[in-house]
C-alpha positions, -999 to +999 in steps of 0.1 A: +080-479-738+045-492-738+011-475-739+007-497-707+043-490-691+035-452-693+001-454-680+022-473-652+045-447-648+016-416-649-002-435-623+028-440-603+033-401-607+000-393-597+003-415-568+035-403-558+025-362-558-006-377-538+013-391-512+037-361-512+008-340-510-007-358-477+026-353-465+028-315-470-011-312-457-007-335-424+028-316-418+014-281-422-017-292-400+003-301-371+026-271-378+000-249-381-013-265-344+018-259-333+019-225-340-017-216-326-007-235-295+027-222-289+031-193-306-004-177-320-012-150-296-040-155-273-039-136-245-072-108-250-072-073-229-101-080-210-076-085-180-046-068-169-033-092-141-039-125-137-035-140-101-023-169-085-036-174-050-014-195-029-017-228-020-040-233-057-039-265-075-037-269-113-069-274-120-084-249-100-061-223-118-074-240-149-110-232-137-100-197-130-092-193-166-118-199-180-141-179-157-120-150-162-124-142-201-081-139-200-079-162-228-091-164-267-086-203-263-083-220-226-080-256-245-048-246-263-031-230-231-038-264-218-022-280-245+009-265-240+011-260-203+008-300-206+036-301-229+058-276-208+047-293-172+033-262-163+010-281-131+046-289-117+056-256-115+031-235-114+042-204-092+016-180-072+016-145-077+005-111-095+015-117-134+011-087-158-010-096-190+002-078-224-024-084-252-012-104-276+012-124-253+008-164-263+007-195-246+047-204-244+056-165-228+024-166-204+033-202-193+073-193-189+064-159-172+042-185-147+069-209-143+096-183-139+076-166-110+081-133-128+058-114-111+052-074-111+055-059-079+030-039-067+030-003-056+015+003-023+018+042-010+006+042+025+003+080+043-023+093+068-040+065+075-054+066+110-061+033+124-045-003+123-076-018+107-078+012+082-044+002+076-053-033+074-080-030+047-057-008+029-028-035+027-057-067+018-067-043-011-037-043-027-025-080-015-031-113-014-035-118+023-071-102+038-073-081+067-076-102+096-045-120+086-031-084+088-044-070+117-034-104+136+005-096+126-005-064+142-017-072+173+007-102+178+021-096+211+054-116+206+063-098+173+056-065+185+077-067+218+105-085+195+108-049+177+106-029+209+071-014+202+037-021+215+000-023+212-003+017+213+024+026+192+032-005+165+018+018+137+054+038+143+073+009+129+055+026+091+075+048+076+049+066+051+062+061+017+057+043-018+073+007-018+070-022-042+068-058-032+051-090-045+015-095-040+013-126-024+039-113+007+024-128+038+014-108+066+047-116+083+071-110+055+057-075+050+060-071+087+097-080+085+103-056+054+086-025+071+110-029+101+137-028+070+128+004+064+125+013+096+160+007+108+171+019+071+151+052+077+160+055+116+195+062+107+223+079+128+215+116+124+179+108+125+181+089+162+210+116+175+183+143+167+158+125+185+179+119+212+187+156+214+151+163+213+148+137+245+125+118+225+126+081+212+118+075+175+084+060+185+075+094+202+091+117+176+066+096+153+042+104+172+045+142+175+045+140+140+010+128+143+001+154+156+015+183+136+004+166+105-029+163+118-027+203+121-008+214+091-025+221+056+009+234+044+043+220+050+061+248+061+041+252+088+051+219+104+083+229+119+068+257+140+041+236+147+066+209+159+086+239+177+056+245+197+044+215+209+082+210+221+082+241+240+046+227+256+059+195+265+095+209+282+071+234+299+047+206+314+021+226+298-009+202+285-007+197+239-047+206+241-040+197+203-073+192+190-065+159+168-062+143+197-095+146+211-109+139+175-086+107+172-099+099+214-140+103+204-136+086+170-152+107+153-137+124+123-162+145+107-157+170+137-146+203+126-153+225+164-139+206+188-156+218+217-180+208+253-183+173+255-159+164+232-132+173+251-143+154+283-137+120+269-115+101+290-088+086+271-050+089+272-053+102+236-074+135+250-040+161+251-066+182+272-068+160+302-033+142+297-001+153+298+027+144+279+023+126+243-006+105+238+003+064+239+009+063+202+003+078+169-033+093+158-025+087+120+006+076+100+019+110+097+043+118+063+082+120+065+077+159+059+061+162+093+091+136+112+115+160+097+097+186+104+099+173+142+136+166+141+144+204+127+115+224+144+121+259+147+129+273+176+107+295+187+086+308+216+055+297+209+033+281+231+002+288+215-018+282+183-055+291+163-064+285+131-067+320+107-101+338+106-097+336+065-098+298+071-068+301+045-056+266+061-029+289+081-023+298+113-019+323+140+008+318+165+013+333+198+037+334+229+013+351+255-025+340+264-033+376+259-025+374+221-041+337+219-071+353+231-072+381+206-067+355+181-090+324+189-119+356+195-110+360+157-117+326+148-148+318+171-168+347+157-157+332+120-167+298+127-204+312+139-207+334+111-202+304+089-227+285+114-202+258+123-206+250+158-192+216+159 
């Protein structure tokens, strides 16, 4: 072989592992793209959810993105929700962000709709649009869109409840459900519970009580409203029964709270008591209209297994220990309300 013939050959070498070379640079480029696009992780923990409001459109949810820090690169999320028609199927709803989570899982969580639920634990609230700001703080919808659900005349009466006692329907207790549930889907899934909750020994005790499940409810108001400790709610409940199959007026003082709005009163006393609503157990008798806060299942138990016991009245301890003192004669209530009156002064509480 030639000088010439093997210069040929070297150069054709050369030439060769150059092209080769190319090759193996241009491949690994667009592997290594495809990798940082698909695979790389990108998702930062500045974040833990990210949300998808309802009715968004692709490029608003892009938007979003970017405004929200969520992402170490917005551009290659775009790149590969393009490839994986992620604007066709993008799905609204609360999605939980793992640091380190890339582009394909994010986008395939997204598409999926996998969402993770949220917890809401509702208990003691007082009023529907306490209730209403509670539920728009952990949910898509806002308040108004709650509070219009309800007040809406034709779902209320299509459940058998009403203006006054709706908030009955609400069995306090911890549920999970999606966060972009309407108004009206939540609505439907607390009557669920409702019927689920209302079983047959629970509406047989009711019934034996010669109260509805609306009124138990509402009773249970009441002695949750009074009780600091649990065990004190069935005698509690025992003696507001005995009251009410007596004809003798509640005079619960939650009541006239709940009726004057005002619950930073601690002495209810004078004027307070002469405001004229249905709610004030001192000038009404019978249970008021509805509930005066979402009472706790402890205290509807406690209703539907109250003690039985004489009692027909009630004052808080002297020792403010949170207890109380119970009596079955006025005599003894006196005694022990003198106790309690002459503890509040001391303490220079007088309202």
């Amino acid at each position: 072989m030639t000088e010439i013939e093997k210069q040929k050959l070297s150069n054709g070498k050369k030439i060769a592992i150059a092209i080769v070379t190319v090759i193996v640079l241009v491949g690994a480029y667009f592997a290594l793209n495809f990798y940082k696009v698909y695979f790389s992780p990108n998702v930062t923990e500045n974040q833990k959810y990210l949300y998808i409001k309802t009715g968004s459109t692709y490029d608003y949810f892009l938007e979003e993105l970017k405004k929200r820090d969520m992402l170490k690169s917005v551009s290659s999320f775009a790149t590969a929700a393009e490839k994986m028609n992620l604007s066709a199927n993008l799905k609204p709803g609360r999605y939980r962000l793992k640091k380190g989570m890339t582009n394909r899982t994010l986008i395939n969580l997204i598409k999926a709709g996998n969402q993770e639920p949220v917890k809401l634990k509702f208990q003691n609230i007082r009023k529907k649009e306490n209730f209403a700001a509670y539920l728009a703080s952990n949910l898509e919808a806002d308040s108004l869109s709650f509070i219009s659900v309800l007040d809406s005349t034709d779902l209320i009466t299509k459940y058998g409840f009403n203006q006054d006692n709706i908030y009955a329907m609400f069995i306090p207790n911890t549920y999970e459900m999606y966060w972009n549930v309407s108004p009206v889907d939540f609505f439907e899934r607390m009557h669920k519970e409702y019927d689920k909750f209302w079983n047959a020994g629970r509406k047989q005790k009711a019934a034996s009580l010669n109260l509805t499940p609306a009124q138990v409810y509402t009773l249970a108001s009441i002695v949750d409203a009074e009780a600091l400790y649990d065990k004190e709610m069935p005698i509690i409940a025992g003696l507001y029964l005995n009251r009410l199959n007596k004809g003798i007026l509640l005079q619960a003082d939650p009541t006239v709270i709940f009726a004057n709005n005002d619950f930073t009163v601690k002495r209810v006393t004078g004027k307070l008591l002469q405001v004229q609503s249905l709610y004030n157990t001192y000038k009404y008798a019978g249970l008021p209209p509805g509930p005066i806060m979402m009472p706790s299942i402890s205290a509807i138990d406690a209703v539907l297994n109250r003690q039985e016991n004489n009692y027909i009245y009630m004052c808080a301890k002297e020792d403010f220990s949170g207890y109380h003192n119970f009596a079955e004669t006025k005599a003894q209530h006196e005694i022990n309300a003198k106790k309690y009156r002459e503890a509040l002064n001391k303490k220079n509480i007088f309202r």
